[in-house]
Structures are given as structure tokens and as C-alpha cells.
N, C-alpha and C positions, 0 to 999 in steps of 0.2 A: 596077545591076551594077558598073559604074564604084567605087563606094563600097565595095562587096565586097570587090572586087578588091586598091582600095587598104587596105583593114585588112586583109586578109590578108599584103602585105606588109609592111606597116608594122609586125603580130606577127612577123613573120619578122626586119625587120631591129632588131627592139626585143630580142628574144633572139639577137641576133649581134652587140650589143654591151654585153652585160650584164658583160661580163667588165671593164669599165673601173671604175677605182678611184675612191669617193667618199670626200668627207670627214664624210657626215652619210647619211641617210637622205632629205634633197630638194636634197640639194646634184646637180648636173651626174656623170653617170654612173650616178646611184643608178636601180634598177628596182625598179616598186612592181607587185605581183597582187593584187587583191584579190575579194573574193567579200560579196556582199552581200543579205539578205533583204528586200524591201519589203513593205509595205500600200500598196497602191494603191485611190484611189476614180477612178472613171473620170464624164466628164459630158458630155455634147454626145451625138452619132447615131452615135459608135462602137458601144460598150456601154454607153449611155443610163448609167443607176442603179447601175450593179458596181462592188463591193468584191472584191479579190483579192489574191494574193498572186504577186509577180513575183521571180525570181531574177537577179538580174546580176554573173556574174564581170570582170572586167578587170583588164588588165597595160597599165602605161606605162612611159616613160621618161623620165629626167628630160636633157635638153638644156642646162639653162642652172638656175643653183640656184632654185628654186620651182617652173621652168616644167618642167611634162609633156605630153607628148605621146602619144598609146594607142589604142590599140581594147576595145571591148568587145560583149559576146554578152549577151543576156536569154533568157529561156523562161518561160513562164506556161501553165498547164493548169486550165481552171474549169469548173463547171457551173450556168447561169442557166436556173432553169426547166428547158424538154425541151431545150435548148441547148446545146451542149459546145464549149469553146473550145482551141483549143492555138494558142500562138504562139511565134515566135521571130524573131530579129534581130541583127542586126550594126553597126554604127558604127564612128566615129570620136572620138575624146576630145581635147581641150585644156586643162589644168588650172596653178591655179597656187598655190603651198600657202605659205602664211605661218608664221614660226616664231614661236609666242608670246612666248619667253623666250631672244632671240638669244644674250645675256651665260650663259646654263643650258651646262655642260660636261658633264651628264650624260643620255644620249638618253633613255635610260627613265624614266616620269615628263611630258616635254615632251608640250605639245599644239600640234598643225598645223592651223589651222582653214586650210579652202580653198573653191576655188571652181572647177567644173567644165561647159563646155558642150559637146552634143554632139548628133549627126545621124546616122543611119542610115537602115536598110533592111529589110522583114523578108516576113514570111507568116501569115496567119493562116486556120485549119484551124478552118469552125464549121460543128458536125453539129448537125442538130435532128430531133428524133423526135416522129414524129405517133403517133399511138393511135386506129384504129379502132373503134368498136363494135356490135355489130349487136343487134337488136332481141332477139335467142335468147342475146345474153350472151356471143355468141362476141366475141373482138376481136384484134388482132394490128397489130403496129407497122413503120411506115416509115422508115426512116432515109435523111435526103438530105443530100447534103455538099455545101461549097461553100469552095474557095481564095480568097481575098481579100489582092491586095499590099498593103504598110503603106509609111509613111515616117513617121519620127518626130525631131523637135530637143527640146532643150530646155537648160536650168539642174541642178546639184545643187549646193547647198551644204552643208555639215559641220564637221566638227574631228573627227581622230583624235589618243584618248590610248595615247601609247606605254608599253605595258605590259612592255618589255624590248627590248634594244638594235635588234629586226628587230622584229616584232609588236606592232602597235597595235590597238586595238579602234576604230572608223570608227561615228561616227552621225550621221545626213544627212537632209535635205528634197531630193526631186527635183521638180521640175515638166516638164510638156515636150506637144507638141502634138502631135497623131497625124492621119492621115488614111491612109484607106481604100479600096478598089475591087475591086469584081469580076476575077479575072482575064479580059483580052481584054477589056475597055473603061475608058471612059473616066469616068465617071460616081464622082467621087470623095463622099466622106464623110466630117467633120470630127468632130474633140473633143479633148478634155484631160485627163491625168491628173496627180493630186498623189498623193505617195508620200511613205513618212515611212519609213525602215529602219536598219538598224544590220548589223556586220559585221567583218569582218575583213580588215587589211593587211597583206603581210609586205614589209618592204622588205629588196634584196641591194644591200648598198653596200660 
């Protein structure tokens, strides 16, 4: 909850100083949002064998020229089998973005390869439907649900190419560790997913 907390302010005070002037797009003062699509394969006793697809919006701030600071949100919705998964989450982001072409005078064009790590917090919503049958052909189905807290770290790295002075197109490997529980105990569950996505940056500097 603590983690919550602090990404929600840290969005707050990330858009309360967006108004300060940069000289580039990762220079000190610049703000980046971004929105990104993944493929995610998941492995370990989370979701054993799944392939999915995960959304993650984020906004940072740049503090110091390469170094950002941010929060970001994920959400994913899938169906394994009689299984339905929804999830969601929150974090915290630290990132730090290299200019390929320092000597380049023109934004649009440059590419930023960086390097992103980060922790959160989330929930995860898994219904599974059973199917009875009876011997007469009648049958009729059970639906039982079950809230599971998350906490997840990991790595992304990328390069976004700026496709005009604000707007670069972002494509990225994420990795990062997951674990799991019932809510109301303690009895945790491991794994890891690898993601491979692409997406979009806009930076305000």
C-alpha cells in the first residue's frame, strides 16, 4: 500500500512540474507518457505456460538530463482454459535514456536507447468455470472466484526513434519477477515473465 501511495503522488507531483523548460526531450525538466503493448510469455506457478498480452501506460519525469523518475499502471485480461484472468498494478519507475547522436541538432530522427527498472504492487481477479453433467444430458456450470495480491520488480530495456520533435515510436524487452498469494494468507507463489512490445512516447519539453 505504501508503493501505491507513493506513485500516486509521485503522478501528482510529476504533472506539477511539467511546466519547466527543457532543452531536449531527456534533458532535466522534460516529461515523457508513454503507452505500450506487450507479448508476454509467463513461466514458474504463477500462470505456468501463458502467452498474453499486457498493456502499460507510464509518465515520468526527467530530474537530471537522461535520469527519469515515474510511475506506471499495467492491466491484462485473458482466458486459460475454463480460467479467466484480469489483472492490474501499479509501481514505481527509474530510468535512464542515452542520446545516440549527442553532436545531432535535430530531435526528429535521433534514437534513445535506455534502460528502465521497476517494482510495484497489484491484484489479480481468477474465475474458473466448472461444467457439470449428469447422466440425462442435463448439465449446468459453476463459477468460483478468487482475489490473489501480486508484487512484481524487474528490468526493460529499448530505444525509442523520434519520429518528430515530441513523438517517438518506443520498442522494448521487459523481464521482471512476479509473486502471488491468496488474499488473507500468507502462502506466496513464484514466476517470471519475458515480454517483447513496442509503442509510443510523447515527450513535453
Amino acid at each position: 500500500m505504501k508503493l501505491v501511495i507513493y506513485s500516486l503522488v509521485l503522478a501528482l507531483a510529476l504533472l506539477s512540474t511539467s511546466t519547466l523548460a527543457a532543452d531536449g526531450p531527456i534533458d532535466r525538466g522534460s516529461l515523457v507518457n508513454s503507452s505500450e503493448l506487450f507479448v508476454r510469455h509467463d513461466a514458474g506457478d504463477v500462470n505456468k505456460q501463458a502467452t498474453t498480452i499486457q498493456i502499460v501506460p507510464a509518465i515520468s519525469y526527467f530530474f537530471a538530463p537522461g535520469l527519469a523518475l515515474g510511475t506506471e499502471l499495467y492491466y491484462q485480461n485473458i482466458s486459460i482454459d475454463e480460467e479467466n484472468l484480469s489483472s492490474w498494478g501499479i509501481g514505481a519507475t527509474a530510468g535512464y535514456y542515452l542520446n545516440s547522436s549527442p553532436s545531432r541538432s535535430e530531435v526528429k530522427g535521433a534514437i534513445y536507447p535506455y534502460i528502465v527498472v521497476f517494482g510495484g504492487l497489484g491484484q489479480t481477479t481468477r474465475k474458473n468455470r466448472t461444467v457439470y453433467t449428469y447422466s440425462g444430458g442435463i448439465s449446468y456450470s459453476s463459477l468460483a472466484k478468487q482475489d490473489y495480491d501480486t508484487q512484481h520488480y524487474g528490468v526493460q530495456v529499448g530505444a525509442v526513434h523520434m519520429m518528430s520533435q515530441a513523438i517517438g515510436l518506443d520498442i522494448s524487452i521487459r523481464y521482471q519477477k512476479i509473486r502471488e498469494k491468496v488474499d488473507g494468507t500468507e502462502n506466496w507463489v513464484t514466476g517470471s515473465q519475458l515480454m517483447a512490445g513496442a509503442g509510443i512516447k510523447a515527450f513535453i519539453w
